[in-house]
PDB file of N, CA, C and O in Angstrom:
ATOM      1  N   UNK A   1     -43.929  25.874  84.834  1.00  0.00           N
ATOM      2  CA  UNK A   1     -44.783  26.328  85.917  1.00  0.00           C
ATOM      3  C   UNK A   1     -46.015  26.980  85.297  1.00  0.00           C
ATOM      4  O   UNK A   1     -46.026  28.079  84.743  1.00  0.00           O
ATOM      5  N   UNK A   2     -47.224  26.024  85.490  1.00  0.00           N
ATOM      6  CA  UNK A   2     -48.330  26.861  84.839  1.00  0.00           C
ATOM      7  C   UNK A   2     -49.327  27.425  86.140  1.00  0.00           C
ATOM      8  O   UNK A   2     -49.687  26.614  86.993  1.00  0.00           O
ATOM      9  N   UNK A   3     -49.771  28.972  86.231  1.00  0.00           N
ATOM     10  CA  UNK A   3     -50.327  29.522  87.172  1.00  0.00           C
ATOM     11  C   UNK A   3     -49.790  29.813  87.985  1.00  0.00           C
ATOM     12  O   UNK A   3     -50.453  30.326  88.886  1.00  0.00           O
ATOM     13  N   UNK A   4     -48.142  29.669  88.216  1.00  0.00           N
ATOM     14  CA  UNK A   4     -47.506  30.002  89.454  1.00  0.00           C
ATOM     15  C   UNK A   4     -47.483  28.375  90.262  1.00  0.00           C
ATOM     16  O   UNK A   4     -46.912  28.250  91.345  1.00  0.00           O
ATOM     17  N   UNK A   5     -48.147  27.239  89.603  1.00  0.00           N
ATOM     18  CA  UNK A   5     -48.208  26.259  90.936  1.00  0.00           C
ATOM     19  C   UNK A   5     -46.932  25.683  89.762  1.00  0.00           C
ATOM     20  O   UNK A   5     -46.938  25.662  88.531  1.00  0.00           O
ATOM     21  N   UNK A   6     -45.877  25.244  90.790  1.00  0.00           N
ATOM     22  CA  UNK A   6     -44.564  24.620  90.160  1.00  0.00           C
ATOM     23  C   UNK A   6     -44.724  23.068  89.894  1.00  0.00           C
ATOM     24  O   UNK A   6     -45.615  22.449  90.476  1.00  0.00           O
ATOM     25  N   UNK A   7     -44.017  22.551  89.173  1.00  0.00           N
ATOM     26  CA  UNK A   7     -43.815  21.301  88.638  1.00  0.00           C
ATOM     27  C   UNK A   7     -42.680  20.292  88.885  1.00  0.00           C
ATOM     28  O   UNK A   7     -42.042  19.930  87.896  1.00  0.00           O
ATOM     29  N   UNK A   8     -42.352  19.790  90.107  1.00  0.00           N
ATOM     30  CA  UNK A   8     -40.847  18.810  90.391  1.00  0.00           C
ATOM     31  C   UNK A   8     -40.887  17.482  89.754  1.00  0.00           C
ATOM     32  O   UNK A   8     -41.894  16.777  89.828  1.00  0.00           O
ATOM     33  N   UNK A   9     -39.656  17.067  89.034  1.00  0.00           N
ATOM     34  CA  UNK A   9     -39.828  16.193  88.206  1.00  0.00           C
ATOM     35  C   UNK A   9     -38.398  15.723  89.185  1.00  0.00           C
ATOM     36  O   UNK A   9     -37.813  16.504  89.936  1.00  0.00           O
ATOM     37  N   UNK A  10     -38.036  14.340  88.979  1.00  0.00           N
ATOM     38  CA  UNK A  10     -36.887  13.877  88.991  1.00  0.00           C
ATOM     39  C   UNK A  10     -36.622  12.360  89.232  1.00  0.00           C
ATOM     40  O   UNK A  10     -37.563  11.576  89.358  1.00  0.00           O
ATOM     41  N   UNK A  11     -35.266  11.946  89.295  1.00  0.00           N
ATOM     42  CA  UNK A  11     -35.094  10.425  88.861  1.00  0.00           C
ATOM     43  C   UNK A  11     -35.107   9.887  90.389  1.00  0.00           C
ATOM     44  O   UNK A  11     -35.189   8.660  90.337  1.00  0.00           O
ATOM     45  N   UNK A  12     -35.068  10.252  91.470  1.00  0.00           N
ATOM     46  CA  UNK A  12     -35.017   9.584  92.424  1.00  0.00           C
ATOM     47  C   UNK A  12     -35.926  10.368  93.304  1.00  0.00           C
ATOM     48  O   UNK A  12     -36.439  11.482  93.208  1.00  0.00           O
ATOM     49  N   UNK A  13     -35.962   9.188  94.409  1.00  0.00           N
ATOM     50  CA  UNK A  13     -37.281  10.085  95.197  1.00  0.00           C
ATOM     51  C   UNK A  13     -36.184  11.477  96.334  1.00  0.00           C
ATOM     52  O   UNK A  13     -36.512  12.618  96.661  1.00  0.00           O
ATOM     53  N   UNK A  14     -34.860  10.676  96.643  1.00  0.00           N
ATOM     54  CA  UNK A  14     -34.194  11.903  97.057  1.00  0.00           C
ATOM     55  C   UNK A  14     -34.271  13.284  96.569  1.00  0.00           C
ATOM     56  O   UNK A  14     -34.423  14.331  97.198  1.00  0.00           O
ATOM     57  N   UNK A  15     -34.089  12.990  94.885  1.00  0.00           N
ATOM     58  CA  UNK A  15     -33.670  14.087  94.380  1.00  0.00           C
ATOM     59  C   UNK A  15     -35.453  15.323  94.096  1.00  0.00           C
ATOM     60  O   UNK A  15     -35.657  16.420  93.575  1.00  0.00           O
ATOM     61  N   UNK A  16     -36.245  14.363  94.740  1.00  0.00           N
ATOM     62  CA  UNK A  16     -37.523  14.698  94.422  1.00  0.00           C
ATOM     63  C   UNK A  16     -38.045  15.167  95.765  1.00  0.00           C
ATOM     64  O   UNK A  16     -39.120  15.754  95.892  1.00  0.00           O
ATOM     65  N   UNK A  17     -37.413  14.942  96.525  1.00  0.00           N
ATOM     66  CA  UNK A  17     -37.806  15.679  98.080  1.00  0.00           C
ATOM     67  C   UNK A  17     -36.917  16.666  98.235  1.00  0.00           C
ATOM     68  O   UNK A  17     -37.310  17.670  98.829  1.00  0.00           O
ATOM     69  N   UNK A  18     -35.700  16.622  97.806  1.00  0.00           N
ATOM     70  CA  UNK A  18     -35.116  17.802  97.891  1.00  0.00           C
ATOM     71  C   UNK A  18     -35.905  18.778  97.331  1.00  0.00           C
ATOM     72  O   UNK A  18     -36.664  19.505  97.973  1.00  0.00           O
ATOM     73  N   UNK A  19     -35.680  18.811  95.745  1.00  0.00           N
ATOM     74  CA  UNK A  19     -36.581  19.941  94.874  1.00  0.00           C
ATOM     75  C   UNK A  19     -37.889  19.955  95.567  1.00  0.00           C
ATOM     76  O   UNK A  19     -38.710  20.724  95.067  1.00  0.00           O
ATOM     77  N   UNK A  20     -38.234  19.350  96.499  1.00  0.00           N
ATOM     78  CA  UNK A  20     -40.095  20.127  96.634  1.00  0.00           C
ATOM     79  C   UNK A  20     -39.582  20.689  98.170  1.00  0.00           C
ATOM     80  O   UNK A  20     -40.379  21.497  98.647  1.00  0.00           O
ATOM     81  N   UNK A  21     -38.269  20.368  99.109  1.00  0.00           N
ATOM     82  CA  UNK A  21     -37.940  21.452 100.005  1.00  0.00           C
ATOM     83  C   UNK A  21     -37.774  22.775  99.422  1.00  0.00           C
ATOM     84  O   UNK A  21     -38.211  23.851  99.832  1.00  0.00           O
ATOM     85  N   UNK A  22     -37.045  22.505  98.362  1.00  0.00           N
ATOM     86  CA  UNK A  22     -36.374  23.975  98.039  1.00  0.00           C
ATOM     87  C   UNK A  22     -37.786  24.537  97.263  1.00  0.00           C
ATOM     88  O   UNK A  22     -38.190  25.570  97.797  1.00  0.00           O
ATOM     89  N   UNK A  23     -38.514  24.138  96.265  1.00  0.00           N
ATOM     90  CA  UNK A  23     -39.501  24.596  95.945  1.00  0.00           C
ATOM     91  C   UNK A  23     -40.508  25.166  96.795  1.00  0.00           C
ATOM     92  O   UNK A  23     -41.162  26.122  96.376  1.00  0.00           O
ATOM     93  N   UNK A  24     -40.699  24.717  97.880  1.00  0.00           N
ATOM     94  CA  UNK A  24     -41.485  25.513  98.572  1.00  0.00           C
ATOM     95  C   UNK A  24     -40.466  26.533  99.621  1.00  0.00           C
ATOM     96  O   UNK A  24     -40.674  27.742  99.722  1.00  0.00           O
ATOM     97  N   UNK A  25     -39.453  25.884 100.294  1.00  0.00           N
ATOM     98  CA  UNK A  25     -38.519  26.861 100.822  1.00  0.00           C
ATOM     99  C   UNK A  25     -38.637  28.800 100.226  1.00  0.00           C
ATOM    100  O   UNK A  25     -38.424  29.907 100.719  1.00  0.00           O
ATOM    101  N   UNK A  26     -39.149  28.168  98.788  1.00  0.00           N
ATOM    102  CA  UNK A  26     -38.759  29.551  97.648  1.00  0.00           C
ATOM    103  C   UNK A  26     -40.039  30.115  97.916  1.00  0.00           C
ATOM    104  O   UNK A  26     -39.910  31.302  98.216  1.00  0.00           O
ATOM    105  N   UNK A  27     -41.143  29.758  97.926  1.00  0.00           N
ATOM    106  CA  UNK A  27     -42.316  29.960  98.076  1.00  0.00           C
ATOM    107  C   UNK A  27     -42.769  30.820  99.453  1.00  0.00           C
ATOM    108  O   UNK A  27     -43.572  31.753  99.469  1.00  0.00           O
ATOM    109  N   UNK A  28     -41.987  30.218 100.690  1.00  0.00           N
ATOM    110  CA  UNK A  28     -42.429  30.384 101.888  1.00  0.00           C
ATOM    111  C   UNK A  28     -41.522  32.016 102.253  1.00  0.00           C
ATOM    112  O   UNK A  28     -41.976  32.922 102.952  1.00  0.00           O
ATOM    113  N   UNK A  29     -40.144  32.008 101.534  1.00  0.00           N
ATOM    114  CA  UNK A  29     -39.411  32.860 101.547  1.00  0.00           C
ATOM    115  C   UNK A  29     -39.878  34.359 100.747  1.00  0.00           C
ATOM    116  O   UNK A  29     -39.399  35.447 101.067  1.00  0.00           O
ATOM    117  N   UNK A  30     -41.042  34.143  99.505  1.00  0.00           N
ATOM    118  CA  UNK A  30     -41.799  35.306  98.748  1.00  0.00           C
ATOM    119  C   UNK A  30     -42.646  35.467  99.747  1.00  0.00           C
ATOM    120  O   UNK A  30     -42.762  36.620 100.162  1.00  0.00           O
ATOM    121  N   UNK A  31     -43.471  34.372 100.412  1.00  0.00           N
ATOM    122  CA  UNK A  31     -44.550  35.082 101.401  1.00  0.00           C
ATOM    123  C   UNK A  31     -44.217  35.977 102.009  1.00  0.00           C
ATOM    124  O   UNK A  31     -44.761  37.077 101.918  1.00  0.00           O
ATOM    125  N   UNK A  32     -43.195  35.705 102.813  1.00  0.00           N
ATOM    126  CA  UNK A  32     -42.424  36.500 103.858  1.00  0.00           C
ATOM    127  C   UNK A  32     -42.192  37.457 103.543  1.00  0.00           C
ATOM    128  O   UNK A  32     -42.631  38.282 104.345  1.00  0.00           O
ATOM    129  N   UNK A  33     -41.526  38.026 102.468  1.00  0.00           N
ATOM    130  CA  UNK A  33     -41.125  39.015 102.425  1.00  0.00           C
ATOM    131  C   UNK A  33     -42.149  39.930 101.784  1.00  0.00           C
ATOM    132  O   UNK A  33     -42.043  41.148 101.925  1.00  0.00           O
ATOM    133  N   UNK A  34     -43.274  39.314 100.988  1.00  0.00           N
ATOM    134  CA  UNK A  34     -44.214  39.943 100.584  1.00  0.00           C
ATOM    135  C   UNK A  34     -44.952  40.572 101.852  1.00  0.00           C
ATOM    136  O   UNK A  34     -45.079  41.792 101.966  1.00  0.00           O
ATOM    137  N   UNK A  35     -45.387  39.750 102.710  1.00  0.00           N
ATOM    138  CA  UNK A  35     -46.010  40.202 103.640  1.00  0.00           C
ATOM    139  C   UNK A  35     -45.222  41.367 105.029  1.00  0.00           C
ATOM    140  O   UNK A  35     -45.765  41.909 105.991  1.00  0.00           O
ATOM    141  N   UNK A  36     -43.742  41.389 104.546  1.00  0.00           N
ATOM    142  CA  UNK A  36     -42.943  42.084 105.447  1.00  0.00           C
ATOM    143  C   UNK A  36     -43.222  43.803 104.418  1.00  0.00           C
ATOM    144  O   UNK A  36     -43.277  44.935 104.897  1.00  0.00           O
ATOM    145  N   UNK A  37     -43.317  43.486 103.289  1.00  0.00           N
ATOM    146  CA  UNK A  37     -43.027  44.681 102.833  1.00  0.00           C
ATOM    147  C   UNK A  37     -44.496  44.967 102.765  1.00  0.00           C
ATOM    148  O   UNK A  37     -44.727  45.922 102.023  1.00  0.00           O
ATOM    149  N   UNK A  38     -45.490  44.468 103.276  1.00  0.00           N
ATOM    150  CA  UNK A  38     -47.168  44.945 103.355  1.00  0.00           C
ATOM    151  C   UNK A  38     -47.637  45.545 104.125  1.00  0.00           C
ATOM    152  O   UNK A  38     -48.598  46.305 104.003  1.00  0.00           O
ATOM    153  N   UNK A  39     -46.573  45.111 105.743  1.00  0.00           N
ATOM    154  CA  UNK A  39     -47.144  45.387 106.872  1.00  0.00           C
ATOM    155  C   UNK A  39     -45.870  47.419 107.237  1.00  0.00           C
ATOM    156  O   UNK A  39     -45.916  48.334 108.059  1.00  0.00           O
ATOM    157  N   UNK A  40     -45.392  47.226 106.564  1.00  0.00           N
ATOM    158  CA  UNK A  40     -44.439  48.078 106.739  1.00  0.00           C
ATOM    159  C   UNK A  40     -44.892  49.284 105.904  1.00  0.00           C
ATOM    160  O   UNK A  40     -44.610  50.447 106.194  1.00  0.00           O
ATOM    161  N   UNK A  41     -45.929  48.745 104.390  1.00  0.00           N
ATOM    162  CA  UNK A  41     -46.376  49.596 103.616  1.00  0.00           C
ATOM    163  C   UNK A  41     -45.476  49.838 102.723  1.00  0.00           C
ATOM    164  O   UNK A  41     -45.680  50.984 102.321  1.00  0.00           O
ATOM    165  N   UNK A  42     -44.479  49.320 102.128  1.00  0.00           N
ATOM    166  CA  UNK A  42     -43.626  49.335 101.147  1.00  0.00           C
ATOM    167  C   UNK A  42     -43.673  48.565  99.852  1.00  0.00           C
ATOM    168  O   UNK A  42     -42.671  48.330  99.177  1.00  0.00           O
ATOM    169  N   UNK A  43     -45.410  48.028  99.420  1.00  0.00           N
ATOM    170  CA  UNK A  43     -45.274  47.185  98.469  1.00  0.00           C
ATOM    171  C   UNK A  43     -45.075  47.792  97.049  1.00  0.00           C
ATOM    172  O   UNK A  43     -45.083  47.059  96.060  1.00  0.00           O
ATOM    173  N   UNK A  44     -44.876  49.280  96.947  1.00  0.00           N
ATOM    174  CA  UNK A  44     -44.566  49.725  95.853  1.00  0.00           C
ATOM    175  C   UNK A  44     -43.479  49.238  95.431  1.00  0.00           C
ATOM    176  O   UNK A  44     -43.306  49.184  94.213  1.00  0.00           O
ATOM    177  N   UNK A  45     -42.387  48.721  96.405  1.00  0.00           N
ATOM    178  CA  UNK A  45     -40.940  48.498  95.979  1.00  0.00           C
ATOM    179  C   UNK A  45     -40.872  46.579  95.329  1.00  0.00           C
ATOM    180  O   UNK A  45     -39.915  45.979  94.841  1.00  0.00           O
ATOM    181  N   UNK A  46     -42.147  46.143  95.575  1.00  0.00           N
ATOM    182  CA  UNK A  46     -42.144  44.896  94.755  1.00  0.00           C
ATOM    183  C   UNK A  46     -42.960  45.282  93.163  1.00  0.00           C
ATOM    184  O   UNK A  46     -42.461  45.105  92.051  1.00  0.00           O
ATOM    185  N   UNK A  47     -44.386  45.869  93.481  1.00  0.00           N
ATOM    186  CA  UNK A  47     -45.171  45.718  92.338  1.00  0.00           C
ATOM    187  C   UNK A  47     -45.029  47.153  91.810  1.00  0.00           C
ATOM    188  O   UNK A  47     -45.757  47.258  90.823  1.00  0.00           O
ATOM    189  N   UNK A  48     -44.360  48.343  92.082  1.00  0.00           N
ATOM    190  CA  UNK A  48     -44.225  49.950  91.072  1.00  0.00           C
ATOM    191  C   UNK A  48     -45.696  50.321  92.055  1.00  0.00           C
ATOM    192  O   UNK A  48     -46.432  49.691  92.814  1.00  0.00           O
ATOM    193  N   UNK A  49     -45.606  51.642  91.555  1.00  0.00           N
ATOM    194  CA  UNK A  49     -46.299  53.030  91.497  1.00  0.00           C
ATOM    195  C   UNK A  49     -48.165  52.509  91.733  1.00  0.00           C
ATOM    196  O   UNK A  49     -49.084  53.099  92.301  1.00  0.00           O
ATOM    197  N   UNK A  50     -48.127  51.426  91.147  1.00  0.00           N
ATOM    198  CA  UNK A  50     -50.427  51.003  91.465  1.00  0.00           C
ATOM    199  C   UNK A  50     -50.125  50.840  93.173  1.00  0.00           C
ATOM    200  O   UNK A  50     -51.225  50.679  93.700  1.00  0.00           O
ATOM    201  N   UNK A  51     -49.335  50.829  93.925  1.00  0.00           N
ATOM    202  CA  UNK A  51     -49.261  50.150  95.381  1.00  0.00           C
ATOM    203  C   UNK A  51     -48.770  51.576  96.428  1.00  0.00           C
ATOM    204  O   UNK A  51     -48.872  51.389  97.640  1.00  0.00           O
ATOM    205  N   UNK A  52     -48.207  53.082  95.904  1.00  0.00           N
ATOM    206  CA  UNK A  52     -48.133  53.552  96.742  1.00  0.00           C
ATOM    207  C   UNK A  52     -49.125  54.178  97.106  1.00  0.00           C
ATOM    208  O   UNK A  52     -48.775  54.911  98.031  1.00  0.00           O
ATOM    209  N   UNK A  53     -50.648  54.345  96.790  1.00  0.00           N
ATOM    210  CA  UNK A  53     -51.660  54.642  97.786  1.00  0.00           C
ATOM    211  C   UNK A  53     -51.614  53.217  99.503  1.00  0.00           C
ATOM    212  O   UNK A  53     -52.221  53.184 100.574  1.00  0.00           O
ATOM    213  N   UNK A  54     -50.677  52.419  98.922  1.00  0.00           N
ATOM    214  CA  UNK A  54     -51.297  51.331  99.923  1.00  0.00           C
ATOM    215  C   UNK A  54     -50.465  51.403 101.542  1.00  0.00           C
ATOM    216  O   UNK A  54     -50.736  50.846 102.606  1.00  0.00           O
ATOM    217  N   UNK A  55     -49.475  52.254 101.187  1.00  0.00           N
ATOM    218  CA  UNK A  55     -48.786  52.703 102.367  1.00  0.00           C
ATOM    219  C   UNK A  55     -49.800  53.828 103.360  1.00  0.00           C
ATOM    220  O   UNK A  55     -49.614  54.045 104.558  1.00  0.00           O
ATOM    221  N   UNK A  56     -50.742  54.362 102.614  1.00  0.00           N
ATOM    222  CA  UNK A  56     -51.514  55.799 103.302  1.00  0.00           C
ATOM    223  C   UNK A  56     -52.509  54.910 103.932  1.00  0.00           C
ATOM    224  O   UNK A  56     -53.114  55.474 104.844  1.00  0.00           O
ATOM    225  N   UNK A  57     -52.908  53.511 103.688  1.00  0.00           N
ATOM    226  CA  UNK A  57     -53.960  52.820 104.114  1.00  0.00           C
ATOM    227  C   UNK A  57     -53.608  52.276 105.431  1.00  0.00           C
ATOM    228  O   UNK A  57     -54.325  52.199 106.428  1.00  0.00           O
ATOM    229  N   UNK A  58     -51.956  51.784 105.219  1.00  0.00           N
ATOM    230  CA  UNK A  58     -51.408  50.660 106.162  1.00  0.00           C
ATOM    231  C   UNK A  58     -51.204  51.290 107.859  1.00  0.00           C
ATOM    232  O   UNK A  58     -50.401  52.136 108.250  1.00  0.00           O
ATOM    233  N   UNK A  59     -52.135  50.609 108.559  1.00  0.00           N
ATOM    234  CA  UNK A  59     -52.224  50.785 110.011  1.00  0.00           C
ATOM    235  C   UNK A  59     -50.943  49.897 110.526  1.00  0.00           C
ATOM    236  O   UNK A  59     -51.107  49.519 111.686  1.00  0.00           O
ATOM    237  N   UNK A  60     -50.150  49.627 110.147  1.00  0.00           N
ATOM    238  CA  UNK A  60     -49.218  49.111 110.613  1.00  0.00           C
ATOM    239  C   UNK A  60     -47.880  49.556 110.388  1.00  0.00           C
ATOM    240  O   UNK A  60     -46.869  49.022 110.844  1.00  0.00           O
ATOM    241  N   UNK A  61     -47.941  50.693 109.566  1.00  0.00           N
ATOM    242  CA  UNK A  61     -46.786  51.006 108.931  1.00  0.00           C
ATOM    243  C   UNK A  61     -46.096  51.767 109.969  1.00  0.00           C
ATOM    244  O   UNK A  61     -46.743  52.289 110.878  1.00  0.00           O
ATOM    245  N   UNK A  62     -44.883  51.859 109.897  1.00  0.00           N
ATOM    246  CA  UNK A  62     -43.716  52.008 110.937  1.00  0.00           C
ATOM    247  C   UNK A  62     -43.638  53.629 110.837  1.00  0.00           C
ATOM    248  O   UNK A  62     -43.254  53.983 109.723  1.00  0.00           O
ATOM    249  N   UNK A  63     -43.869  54.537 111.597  1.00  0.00           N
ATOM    250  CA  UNK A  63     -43.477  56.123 111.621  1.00  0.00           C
ATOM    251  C   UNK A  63     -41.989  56.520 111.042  1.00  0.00           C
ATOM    252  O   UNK A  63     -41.703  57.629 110.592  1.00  0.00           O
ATOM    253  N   UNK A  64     -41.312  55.662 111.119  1.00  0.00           N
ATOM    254  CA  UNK A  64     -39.817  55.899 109.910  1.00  0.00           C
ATOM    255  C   UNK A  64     -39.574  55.210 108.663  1.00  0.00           C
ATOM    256  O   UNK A  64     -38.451  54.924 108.248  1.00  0.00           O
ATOM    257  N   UNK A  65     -40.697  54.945 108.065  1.00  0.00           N
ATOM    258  CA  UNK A  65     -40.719  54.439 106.838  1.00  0.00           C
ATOM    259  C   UNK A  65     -40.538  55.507 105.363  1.00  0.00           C
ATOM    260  O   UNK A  65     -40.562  55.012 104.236  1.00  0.00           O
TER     261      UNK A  65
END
């Protein structure tokens, strides 16, 4: 995987649609949760300590967070 963009290789075209479901399946599943823990203001708990000013910013963040 160079840059983060992934690489599916395989011997059949089955086995080659599967891997690019699940490859992006994996992909669509980091968005999500990236963007769940953005809107909530919790991205310190993916990237450390540079991200907890970003909870004091977040207009969306939940009053029991």
């Amino acid at each position: 995987m160079s840059r983060g963009i992934p690489t599916v290789t395989a011997e059949t075209s089955h086995d080659l649609f599967m891997a690019q479901g699940f490859v992006h399946a994996q992909d669509r599943f980091w968005e999500m949760d990236f963007r769940r823990h953005m809107t909530a203001g919790r991205l310190s708990e993916l990237f450390g300590a540079s991200q907890l000013d970003t909870a004091e910013r977040s207009p969306l963040m939940r009053a029991d967070s």
